[in-house]
N, C-alpha and C positions, 0 to 999 in steps of 0.2 A: 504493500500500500504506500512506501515512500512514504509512508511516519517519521515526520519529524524534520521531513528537505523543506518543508514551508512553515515555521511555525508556529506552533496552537494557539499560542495569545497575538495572534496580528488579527487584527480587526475584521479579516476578511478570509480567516480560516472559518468554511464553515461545514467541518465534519469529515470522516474518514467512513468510504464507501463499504454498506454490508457488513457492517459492525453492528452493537446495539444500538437502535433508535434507526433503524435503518431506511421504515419507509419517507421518515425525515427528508433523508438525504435526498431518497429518488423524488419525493416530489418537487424538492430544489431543481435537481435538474430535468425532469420533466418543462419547469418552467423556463428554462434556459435559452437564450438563442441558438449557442453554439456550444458545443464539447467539444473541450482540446483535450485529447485521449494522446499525452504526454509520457509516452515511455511505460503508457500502461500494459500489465498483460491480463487477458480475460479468465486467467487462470486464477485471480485473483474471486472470482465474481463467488458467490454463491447464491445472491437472486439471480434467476433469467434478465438476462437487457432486453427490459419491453418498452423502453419510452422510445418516442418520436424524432427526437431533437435532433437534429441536423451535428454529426460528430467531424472535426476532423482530426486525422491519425498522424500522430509523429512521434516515428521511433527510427531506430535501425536496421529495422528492418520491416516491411510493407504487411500490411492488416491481411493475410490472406485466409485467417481461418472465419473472418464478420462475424466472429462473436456477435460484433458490435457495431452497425451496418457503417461504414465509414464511405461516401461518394468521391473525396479527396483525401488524397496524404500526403504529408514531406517528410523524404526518409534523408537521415544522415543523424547528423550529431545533434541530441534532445535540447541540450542546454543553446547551441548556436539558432539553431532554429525558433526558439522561444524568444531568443534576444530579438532573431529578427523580426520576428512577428511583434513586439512591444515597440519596437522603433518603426518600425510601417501601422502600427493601429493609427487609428483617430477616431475620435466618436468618444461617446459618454458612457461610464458602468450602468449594466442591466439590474445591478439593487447599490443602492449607496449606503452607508456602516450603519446608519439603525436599522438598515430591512434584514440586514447582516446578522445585527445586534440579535434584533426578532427572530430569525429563524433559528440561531444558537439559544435561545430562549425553550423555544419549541422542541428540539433538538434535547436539551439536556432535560425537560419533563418527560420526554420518549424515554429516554434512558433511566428516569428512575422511574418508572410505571411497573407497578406490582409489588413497591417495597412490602414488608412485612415489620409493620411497627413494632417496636422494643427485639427485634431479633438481627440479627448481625449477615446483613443482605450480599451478596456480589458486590453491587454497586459502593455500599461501603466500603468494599474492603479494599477498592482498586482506589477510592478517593483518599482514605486514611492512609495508606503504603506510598500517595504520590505525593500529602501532603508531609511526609515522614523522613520523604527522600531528599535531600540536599541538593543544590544545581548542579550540576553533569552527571548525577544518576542513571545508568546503565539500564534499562528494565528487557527483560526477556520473559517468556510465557510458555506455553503448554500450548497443549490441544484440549478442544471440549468449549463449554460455554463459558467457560472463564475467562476464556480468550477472547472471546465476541465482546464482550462487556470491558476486558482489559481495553481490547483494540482504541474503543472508543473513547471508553473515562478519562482513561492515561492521558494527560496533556503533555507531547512533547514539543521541545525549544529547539531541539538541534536533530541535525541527520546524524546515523548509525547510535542512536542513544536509546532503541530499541527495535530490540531482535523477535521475531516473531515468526514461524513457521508458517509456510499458507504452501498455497498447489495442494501437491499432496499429502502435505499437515501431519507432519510425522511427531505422535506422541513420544512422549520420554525425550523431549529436547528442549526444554525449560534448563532444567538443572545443570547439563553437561556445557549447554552455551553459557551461561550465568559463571560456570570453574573458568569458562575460555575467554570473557569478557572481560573478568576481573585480572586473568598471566593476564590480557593482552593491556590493558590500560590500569593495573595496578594503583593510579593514580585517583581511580572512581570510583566511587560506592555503587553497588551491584546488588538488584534486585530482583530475585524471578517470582512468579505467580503463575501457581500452577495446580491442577486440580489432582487429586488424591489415586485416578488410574494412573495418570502420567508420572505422577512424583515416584509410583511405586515399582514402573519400571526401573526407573533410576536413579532410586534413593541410596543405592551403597557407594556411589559418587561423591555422597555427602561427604565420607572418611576420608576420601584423596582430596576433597579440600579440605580437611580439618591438618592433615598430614604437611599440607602445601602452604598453612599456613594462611588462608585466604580466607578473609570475612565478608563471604557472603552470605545475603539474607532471604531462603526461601520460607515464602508463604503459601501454605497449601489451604486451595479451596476444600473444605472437608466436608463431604457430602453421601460418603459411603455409595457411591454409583458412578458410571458413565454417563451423566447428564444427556449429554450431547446425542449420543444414544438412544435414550429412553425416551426420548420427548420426539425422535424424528417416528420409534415405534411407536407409541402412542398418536403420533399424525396419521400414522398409515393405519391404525386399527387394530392394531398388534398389542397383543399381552408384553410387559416388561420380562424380555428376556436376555439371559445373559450379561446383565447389566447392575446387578446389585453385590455390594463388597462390604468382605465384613469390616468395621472398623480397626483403624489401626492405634497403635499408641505410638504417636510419633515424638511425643517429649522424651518416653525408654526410650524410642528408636533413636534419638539425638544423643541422647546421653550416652548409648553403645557404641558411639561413632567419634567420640568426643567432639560433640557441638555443642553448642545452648538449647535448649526448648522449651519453649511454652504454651499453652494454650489458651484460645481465648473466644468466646463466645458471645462478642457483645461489642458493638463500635468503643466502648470504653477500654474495654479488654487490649481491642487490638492496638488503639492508639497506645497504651501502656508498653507492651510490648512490643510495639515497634520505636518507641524514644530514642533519641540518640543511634538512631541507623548509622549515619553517615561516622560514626566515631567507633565502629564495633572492633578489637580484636582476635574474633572467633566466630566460624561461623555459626548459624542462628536457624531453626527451622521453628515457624509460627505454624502451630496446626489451629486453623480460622474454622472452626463449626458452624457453616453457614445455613440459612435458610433459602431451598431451593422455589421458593414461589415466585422470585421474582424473574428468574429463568423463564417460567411456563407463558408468565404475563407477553417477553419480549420477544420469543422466538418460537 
């Protein structure tokens, strides 16, 4: 999704595509004159592209599968061609920053639709971990619904300042990029979000960072299930199969690995437990016992 090459607090960032709050987005661009479908791949998509809007394509290489109907494209280098296209524009923007403002308004009540009062939501857990995190904060994720909800919450300022799997969305890669984020910029507080299948693929990961020295800090959606799963079966008609896990005890499981652990069950909870991120010595695994209703609401 190129999270993070534009942004989040510019007046005029307004949302990351098919994440949560998603039909937000498409109705933005439904409205739209033009899409400039910038270095995009459709592999990204998980709605079908049904709107209208007149798209045009530049990338490196030529639109030939129309995911995403394109009538024009200019192919070569994304960033030169954007320059050019900004130095040949003329005309007036299609919403000026309060319509901006408003849609982000709109936009961020999608995203909390379905809380569940007094209980410790998705949506909080992504807003308390970013409020938690320091500036140049690293964030990486999983697979599952927790990622849909990350994708979106997470406000990021800068490019490669989160890593996220998409295409073919390979679970158990939270953790392992979060140990490779922090070797590689040492300099950054490192933070993954990930939900309790994925973490469990690749939970013993945890030890070679405790071993390496490296303080990072994963927060596991705990929710004893494959969300992501169970809710696409339950769309089709389908009894929840093969989709429920017994809980784990991830504070022993940190403790056997020489981490920190805590748990915590309540936006109080977690903001406790996540204090002081950016200053940790050791790594940290928060096991977050979330309440899954507000999944069901969004997706």
């Amino acid at each position: 999704m190129a999270k993070g090459t534009f942004p989040e607090d510019h007046p005029y960032f307004a949302g990351v595509l098919d994440m949560a709050g998603h039909r937000v987005v498409w109705d933005l661009l439904a409205g739209a004159d033009l899409i400039l479908a910038a270095g995009f791949d459709p592999v990204e998509l998980i709605s079908p592209w049904e709107i209208a809007t007149p798209v045009l394509h530049l990338d490196t290489t030529p639109n030939t599968d129309q995911v995403y109907a394109s009538a024009h494209e200019l192919v070569g280098h994304v960033g030169a061609i954007l320059g050019w296209l900004c130095a040949q524009w003329r005309g007036e923007p299609r919403w000026d920053g309060a319509e901006v403002a408003a849609h982000r308004a709109r936009l961020r009540a999608a995203w909390l639709a379905g809380r569940a009062e007094g209980r410790l939501n998705p949506s909080d857990v992504v807003t308390i971990a970013r409020e938690a995190a320091p500036p140049g904060t690293i964030m990486t994720t999983d697979v599952g619904s927790h990622k849909i909800m990350a994708g979106q919450v997470w406000q990021a300022s800068s490019s490669r300042s989160v890593l996220i799997p998409n295409g073919l969305s390979a679970m158990g890669f939270g953790v392992p990029a979060a140990i490779a984020a922090r070797l590689t910029r040492p300099d950054r507080p490192v933070v993954a979000l990930v939900g309790d299948g994925g973490f469990a693929m690749a939970a013993s990961e945890m030890r070679i960072a405790s071993a390496l020295g490296l303080p990072v800090t994963v927060v596991v959606f705990a929710d004893n299930s494959l969300n992501r799963i169970e809710l696409r079966q339950q769309l089709m008609g389908y009894p929840p199969t093969a989709t429920r896990m017994d809980g784990m005890d991830l504070v022993a499981l940190a403790e056997a690995m020489d981490c920190d652990g805590v748990r915590a069950d309540s936006p109080a909870g977690l903001e406790k437990a996540l204090a002081g991120l950016g200053a940790r010595t050791r790594p940290l695994i928060v096991e977050a016992r979330i309440d899954t209703a507000q999944y069901e609401a969004q997706f």
